[in-house]
N, C-alpha and C positions, 0 to 999 in steps of 0.2 A: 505354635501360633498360626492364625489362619488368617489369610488376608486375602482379599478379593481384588481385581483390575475394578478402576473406575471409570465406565467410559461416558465421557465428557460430549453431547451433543454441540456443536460449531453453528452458530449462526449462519448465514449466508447477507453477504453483501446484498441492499437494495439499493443504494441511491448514495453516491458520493459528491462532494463540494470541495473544492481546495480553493483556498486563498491564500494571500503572500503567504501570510504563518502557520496556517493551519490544512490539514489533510482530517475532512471529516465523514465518516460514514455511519450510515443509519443500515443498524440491523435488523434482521426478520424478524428477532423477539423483542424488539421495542426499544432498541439502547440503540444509542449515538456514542460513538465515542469520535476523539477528535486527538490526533499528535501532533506534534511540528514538523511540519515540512521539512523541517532539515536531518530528520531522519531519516530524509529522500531525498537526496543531490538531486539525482536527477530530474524529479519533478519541480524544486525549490529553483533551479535553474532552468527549467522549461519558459517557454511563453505563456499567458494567460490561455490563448487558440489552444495551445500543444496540451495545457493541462487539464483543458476540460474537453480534452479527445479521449477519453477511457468508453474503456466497456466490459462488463463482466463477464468472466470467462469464469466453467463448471459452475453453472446455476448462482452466482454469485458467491462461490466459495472465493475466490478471489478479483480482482482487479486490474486491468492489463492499459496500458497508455502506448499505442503503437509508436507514436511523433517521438519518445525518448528512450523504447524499448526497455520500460519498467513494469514488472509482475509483482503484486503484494499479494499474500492471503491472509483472510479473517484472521487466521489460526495464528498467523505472526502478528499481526495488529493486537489480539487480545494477547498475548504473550510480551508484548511490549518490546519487537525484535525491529529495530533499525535496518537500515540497507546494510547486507554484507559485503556490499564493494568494495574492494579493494583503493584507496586513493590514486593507486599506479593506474588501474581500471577506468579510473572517474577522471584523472588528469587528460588521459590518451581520446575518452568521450567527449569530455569539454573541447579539447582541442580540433576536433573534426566537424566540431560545431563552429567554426570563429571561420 
């Protein structure tokens, strides 16, 4: 049996929104897609200033928010991949924040 790789072209981030609930990005090919913020502590916890401090980093292959030192990429957004932070991680962050 012969099987072939499939290689899957990755949007590139153009323009993001976050509100209390929602982390929404519009892609290059014309989708929006939109998660909950709580899939991102750290952003879900940021300030309003803090979360609309991003900027795209590799041509918008991903998303960088310097004020809470959080990286998303497209590639994890379409895959439906939450923050791998550790709670110990996110406990020890929150607390440097207070």
């Amino acid at each position: 049996m012969r099987t072939s790789a499939i290689e899957l072209e990755i949007p590139n981030a153009e323009n993001i929104t976050v509100t209390d609930d929602t982390l929404t990005v519009d892609l290059s090919d014309g989708r929006t897609m939109s998660v909950p913020i709580l899939w991102y502590p750290r952003i879900a916890h940021a300030t309003p200033a803090e979360r609309n401090n991003w900027h795209l980093i590799g041509k918008g292959i991903g998303i960088h928010w310097e004020d809470v030192d959080e990286d998303i990429s497209v590639e994890g957004l379409l895959l439906g991949r939450a923050s791998g932070e550790s709670q110990r991680s996110l406990a020890k962050w929150l607390e440097s924040r207070a």
